[in-house]
C-alpha positions, -999 to 999 in steps of 0.1 A, spaced: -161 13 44 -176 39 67 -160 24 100 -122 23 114 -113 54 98 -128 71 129 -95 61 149 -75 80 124 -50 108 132 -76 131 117 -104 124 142 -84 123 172 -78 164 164 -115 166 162 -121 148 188 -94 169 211 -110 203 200 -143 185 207 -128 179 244 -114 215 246 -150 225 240 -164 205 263 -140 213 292 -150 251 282 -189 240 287 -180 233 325 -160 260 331 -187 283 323 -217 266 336 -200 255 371 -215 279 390 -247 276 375 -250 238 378 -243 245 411 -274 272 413 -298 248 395 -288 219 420 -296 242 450 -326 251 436 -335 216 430 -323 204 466 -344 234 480 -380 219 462 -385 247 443 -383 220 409 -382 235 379 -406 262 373 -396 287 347 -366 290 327 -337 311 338 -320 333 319 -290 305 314 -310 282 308 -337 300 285 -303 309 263 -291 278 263 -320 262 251 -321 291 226 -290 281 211 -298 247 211 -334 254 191 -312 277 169 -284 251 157 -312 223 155 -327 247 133 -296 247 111 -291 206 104 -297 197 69 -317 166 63 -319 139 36 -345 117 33 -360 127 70 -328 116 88 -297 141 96 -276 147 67 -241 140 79 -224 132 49 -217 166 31 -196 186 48 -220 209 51 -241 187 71 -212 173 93 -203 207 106 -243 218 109 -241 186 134 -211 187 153 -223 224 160 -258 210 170 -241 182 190 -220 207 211 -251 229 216 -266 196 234 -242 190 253 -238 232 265 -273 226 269 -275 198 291 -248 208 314 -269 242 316 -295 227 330 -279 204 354 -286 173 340 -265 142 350 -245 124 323 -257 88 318 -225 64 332 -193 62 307 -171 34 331 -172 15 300 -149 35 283 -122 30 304 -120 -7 287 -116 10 255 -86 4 230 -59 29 233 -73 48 200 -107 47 210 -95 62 248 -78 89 228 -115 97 212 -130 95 241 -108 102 271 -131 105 302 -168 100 313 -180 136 299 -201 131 270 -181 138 241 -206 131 212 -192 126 187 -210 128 147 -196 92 135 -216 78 162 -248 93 151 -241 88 112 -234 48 126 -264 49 143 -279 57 113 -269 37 89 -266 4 114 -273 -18 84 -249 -10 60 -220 -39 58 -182 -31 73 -156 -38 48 -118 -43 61 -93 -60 41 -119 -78 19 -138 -90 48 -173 -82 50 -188 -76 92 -222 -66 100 -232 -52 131 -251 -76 161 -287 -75 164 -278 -60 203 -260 -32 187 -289 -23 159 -316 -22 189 -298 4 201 -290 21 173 -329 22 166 -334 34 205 -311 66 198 -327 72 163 -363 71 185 -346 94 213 -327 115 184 -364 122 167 -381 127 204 -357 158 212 -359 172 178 -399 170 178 -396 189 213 -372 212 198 -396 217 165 -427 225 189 -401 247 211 -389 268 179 -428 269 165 -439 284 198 -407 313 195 -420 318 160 -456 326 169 -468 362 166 -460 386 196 -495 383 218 -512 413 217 -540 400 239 -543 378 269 -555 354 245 -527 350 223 -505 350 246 -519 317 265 -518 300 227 -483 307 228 -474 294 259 -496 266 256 -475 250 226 -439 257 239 -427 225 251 -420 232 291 -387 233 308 -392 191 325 -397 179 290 -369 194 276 -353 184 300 -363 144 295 -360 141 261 -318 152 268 -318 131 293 -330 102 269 -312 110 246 -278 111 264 -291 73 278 -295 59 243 -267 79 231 -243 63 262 -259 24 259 -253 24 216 -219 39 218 -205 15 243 -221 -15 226 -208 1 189 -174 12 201 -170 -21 218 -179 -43 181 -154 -18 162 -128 -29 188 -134 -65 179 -138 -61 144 -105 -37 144 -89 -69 164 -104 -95 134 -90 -70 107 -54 -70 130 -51 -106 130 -31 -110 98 -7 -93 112 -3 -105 145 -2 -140 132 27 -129 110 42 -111 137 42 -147 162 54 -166 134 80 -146 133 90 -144 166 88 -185 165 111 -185 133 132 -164 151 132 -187 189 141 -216 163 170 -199 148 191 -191 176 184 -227 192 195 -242 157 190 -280 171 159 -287 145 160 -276 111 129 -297 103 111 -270 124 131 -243 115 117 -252 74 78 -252 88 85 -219 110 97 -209 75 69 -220 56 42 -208 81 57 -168 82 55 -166 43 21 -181 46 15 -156 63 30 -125 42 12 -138 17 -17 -134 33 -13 -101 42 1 -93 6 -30 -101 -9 -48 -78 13 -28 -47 20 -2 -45 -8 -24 -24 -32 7 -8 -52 16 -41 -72 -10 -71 -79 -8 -82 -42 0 -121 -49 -2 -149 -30 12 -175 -48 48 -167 -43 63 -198 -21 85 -205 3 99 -228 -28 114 -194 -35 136 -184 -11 143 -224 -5 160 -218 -46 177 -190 -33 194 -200 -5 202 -228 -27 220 -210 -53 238 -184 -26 252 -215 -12 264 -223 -44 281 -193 -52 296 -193 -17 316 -229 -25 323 -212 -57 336 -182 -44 356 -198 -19 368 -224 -47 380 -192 -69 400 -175 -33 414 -203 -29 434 -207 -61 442 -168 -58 417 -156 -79 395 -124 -70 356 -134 -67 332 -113 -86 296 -112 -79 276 -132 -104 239 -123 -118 225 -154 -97 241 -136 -67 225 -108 -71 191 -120 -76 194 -143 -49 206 -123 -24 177 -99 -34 155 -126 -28 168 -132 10 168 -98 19 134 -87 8 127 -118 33 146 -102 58 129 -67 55 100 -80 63 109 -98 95 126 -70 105 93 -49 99 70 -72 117 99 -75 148 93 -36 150 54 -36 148 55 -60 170 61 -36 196 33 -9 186 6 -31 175 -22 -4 184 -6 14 160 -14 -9 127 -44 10 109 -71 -21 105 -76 -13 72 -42 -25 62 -36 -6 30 -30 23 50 0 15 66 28 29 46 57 8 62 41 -25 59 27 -13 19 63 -4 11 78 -40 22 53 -56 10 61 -42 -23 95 -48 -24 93 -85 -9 69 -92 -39 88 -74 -67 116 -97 -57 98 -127 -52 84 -121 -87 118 -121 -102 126 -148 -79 100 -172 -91 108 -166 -128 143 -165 -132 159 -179 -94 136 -208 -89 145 -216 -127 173 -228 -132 183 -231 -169 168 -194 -171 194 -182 -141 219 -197 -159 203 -177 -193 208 -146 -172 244 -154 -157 255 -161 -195 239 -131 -210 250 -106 -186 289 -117 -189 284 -112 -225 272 -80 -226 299 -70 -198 327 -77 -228 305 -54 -248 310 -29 -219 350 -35 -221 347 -27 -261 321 0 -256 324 19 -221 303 41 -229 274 12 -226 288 5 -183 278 43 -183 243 43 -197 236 14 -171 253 28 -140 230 60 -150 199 38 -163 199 67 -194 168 62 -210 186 52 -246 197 20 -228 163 5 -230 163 9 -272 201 -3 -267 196 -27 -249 175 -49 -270 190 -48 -302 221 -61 -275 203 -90 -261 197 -100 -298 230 -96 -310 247 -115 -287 220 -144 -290 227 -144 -329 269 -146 -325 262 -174 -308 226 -189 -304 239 -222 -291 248 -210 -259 225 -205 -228 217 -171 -233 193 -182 -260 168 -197 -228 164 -158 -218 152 -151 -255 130 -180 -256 113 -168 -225 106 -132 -240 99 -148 -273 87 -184 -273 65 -188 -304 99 -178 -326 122 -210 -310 122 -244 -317 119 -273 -284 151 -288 -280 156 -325 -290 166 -332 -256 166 -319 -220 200 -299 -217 201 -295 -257 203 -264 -271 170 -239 -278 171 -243 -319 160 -209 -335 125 -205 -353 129 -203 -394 132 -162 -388 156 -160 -362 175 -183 -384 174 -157 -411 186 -129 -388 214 -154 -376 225 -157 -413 224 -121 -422 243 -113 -390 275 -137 -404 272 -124 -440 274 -90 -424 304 -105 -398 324 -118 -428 319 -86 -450 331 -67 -417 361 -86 -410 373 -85 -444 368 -46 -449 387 -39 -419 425 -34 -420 447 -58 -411 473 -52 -383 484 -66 -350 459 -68 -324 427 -78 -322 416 -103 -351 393 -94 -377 364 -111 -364 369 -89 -335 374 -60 -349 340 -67 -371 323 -74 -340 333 -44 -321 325 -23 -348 288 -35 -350 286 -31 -310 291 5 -315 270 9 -339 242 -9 -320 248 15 -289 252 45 -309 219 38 -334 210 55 -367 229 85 -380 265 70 -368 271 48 -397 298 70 -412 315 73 -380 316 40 -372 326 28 -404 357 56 -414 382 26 -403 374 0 -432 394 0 -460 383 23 -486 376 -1 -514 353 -24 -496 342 5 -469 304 10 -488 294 -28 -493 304 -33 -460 288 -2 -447 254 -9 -462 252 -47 -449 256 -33 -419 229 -14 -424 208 -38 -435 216 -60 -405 204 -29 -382 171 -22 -399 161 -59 -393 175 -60 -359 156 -27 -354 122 -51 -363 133 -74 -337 141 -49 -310 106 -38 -312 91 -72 -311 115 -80 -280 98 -54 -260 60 -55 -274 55 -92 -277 49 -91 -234 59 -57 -222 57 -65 -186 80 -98 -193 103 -75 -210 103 -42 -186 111 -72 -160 139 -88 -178 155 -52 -182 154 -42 -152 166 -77 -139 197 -68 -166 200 -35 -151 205 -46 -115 227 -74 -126 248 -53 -146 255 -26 -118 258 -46 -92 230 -50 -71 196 -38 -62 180 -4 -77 151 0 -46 158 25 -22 170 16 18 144 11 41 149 44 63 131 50 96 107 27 108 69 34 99 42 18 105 
């Protein structure tokens, strides 16, 4: 898109060098302008040059010398070209104020947008190379946020009136630079053929003035459509921004929650919308409902009635998994109201092309990253209740093995091949418990469909074989290891193959120095055999759908340590 950049930071410095430049011109050429006025006022018209005005026309031929071209037209595209025409563009305007001429009427500007007043903050003429390079290519399609806009038939009129007036001056200025080129006269007679092809001082003089006419009438007419089209691009924000401020009118009146549910439903409309257009770091989605924070308010209530339940007894309450991904749920919601509460107040700020706003991109990506996990494992609930089950488990494995609470408080990067070979242990000790719905979701095609809604998940014919080797390798482990007070031997045999889980291939002899010496090597090598196929199935966890799984660890993860892994919104940016 070759439009709304032009309000960026980058060409309001041009444009205030541009202005410093131009104040410059009318320092130096006051006095003159105020000679050539005289001389005007006095009748004397135009007659020759000066020497003021002969060098500023000089300069002028010079730098129009200099464009580059492409395809007859100005190049402006290189950065060559640019800077060959924002030099040639300056020399116009030094040129113009040289010789007196009035600048066609800028009033318009003064209903300009606040960006567009910064480009072009009085009536001087301020030319500016986007305006010739849209003047040039005033049928090429505007692209904002997926939105296609094409400029009016008014606007392209003009357009074609300054490309006429643009060619007019630099015809005069060819014929002016041909006539400086011709050989020094050495007679009367080639003299005369010199003078007679130089384009005279009134007619240089017009075709600025026309051009500073068409130059005025297309910019104000262009400017003006950006403005609207920069308002059309805006508008998906400012929707979101009144439907928050409604949501928000609703709340503290709290007398109709049937409103406050559509005030509800409209604003994540709306984010939506504007997710699907400006949140280019993750998919941008816009299928992520209001059915999702409905499940997690749902289940936060739930866990507050527990919670208070468990107080009330005299227990302590300890965050659960559904918690967690609830509440992460809500206050991604939140973010983003309070984002669109603060841009509420700068709206001139919001780039049109949304992508480019940082702050809105990084809630954006945060609301949907939570949404996503939301909609998989909140709004589901036999999967929630997968997660809730799974994570206690592997939090007894924590108690047995501290030195697995440690690789997740530090997200070490052995966890993720630990933490696979985990999930599948503790779905084999006991596959009839929930925990086996979280497996089922990372691995469908190896589970059976329960008989009944609420049933178990029964295991496929090869997780049935895993399941088997694991209690072969269970009893053989219990009945190697010493007896003694304490922990039974069941426990003991399952602690044991924990450890070895967490601390992988090469720590077989460590881990198994405990058995008893006469049963220590069959138990050691079932063991063994039990890790090399739960090694197969670790692999196939993570590979069968990688972004499933990298989203069910990191769900783990966040569960496990107690809340969210994304960084705090700092200062506000738009």
């Amino acid at each position: 898109a070759r439009t709304l950049k032009r309000g960026s930071a980058a060409g309001v410095v041009r444009s205030s060098a541009d202005s410093s430049a131009a104040l410059q011109v009318l320092r130096v050429h006051k006095v003159h302008f105020s000679q050539t006025m005289f001389r005007r006022f006095c009748g004397t018209g135009w007659g020759a040059p000066n020497a003021a005005e002969a060098a500023a026309i000089e300069q002028l031929a010079t730098s129009h010398r200099q464009l580059l071209t492409e395809s007859g037209r100005a190049d402006v595209r290189s950065e060559a070209g640019y800077s060959a025409c924002a030099a040639f563009l300056a020399s116009v305007e030094t040129a113009a104020v040289g010789l007196g001429l009035e600048a066609a009427p800028r009033i318009y500007r003064e209903k300009f947008s606040a960006n567009y007043r910064a480009l072009f903050p009085d009536c001087n003429r301020h030319y500016r190379v986007d305006v010739l390079e849209a003047s040039i290519d005033q049928h090429s399609a505007i692209w904002v946020n997926g939105d296609k806009f094409e400029l009016s038939p008014e606007v392209i009129t003009h357009a074609e009136e300054l490309q006429r007036a643009w060619a007019e001056l630099s015809n005069t200025l060819d014929r002016w630079c041909q006539a400086s080129e011709a050989p020094s006269p050495s007679s009367r007679n080639g003299g005369a053929a010199a003078a007679a092809v130089r384009p005279s001082l009134p007619e240089m003089a017009t075709a600025l003035h026309r051009l500073d006419i068409a130059w005025s009438s297309f910019e104000h007419r262009y400017i003006g459509e950006l403005i609207h089209i920069e308002e059309q691009a805006r508008r998906l924000i400012v929707e979101a921004v009144d439907n928050e401020s409604k949501l928000a009118a609703l709340e503290v009146k709290r007398d109709n929650r049937e409103a406050i549910l559509e005030a509800q439903r409209n604003l994540v409309m709306s984010i939506q919308r504007l997710n699907s257009v400006a949140n280019f770091r993750r998919k941008g989605r816009d299928d992520l409902g209001v059915d999702i924070l409905e499940s997690a308010a749902a289940a936060l209530k739930r866990r507050k009635a527990a919670a208070a339940a468990i107080r009330a007894a005299g227990g302590e309450h300890q965050r659960t998994a559904a918690e967690i991904l609830a509440a992460d749920v809500v206050a991604s919601f939140h973010a983003v109201r309070g984002y669109l509460r603060e841009v509420g107040t700068c709206l001139e700020r919001v780039d049109p092309h949304l992508c480019n706003n940082a702050g809105l991109v990084a809630r954006l990506v945060d609301w949907e990253e939570s949404w996503e996990v939301g909609a998989r494992y909140v709004r589901h609930t036999p999967l929630l209740e997968a997660v809730c089950d799974l994570v206690e488990e592997i939090q007894c494995c924590q108690r047995l093995e501290p030195v697995l609470k440690t690789m997740c408080a530090d997200c070490d990067v052995e966890l993720f091949l630990v933490l696979p070979r985990i999930i599948l242990l503790c779905l084999v000790s006991d596959p009839e418990q929930k925990r086996a719905e979280l497996v089922r979701s990372l691995l469908p095609h190896r589970f059976g469909e329960p008989e009944e809604p609420g049933a178990p998940v029964p295991l496929g014919p090869e997780l049935e074989v895993l399941e088997k080797l694991f209690r072969r390798t269970m009893i053989q482990m219990a009945d190697a290891t010493p007896r003694a007070a304490g922990p039974s031997a069941e426990e003991k045999a399952w602690s044991l193959i924990i450890k070895r889980a967490i601390a992988g291939p090469g720590s077989e002899e460590e881990v198994c120095e405990c058995l008893v010496p006469g049963l220590h090597d069959g138990a050691q090598k079932a063991l063994e055999g039990l890790m090399r196929d739960l090694e197969r199935w670790s692999l196939e966890l993570q590979r069968h759908c990688p972004e499933d799984w990298n989203q069910c660890s990191a769900v783990l993860v966040q569960c496990l340590t107690g809340g969210s892994q994304k960084q705090a919104c700092g200062k506000f940016q738009v």
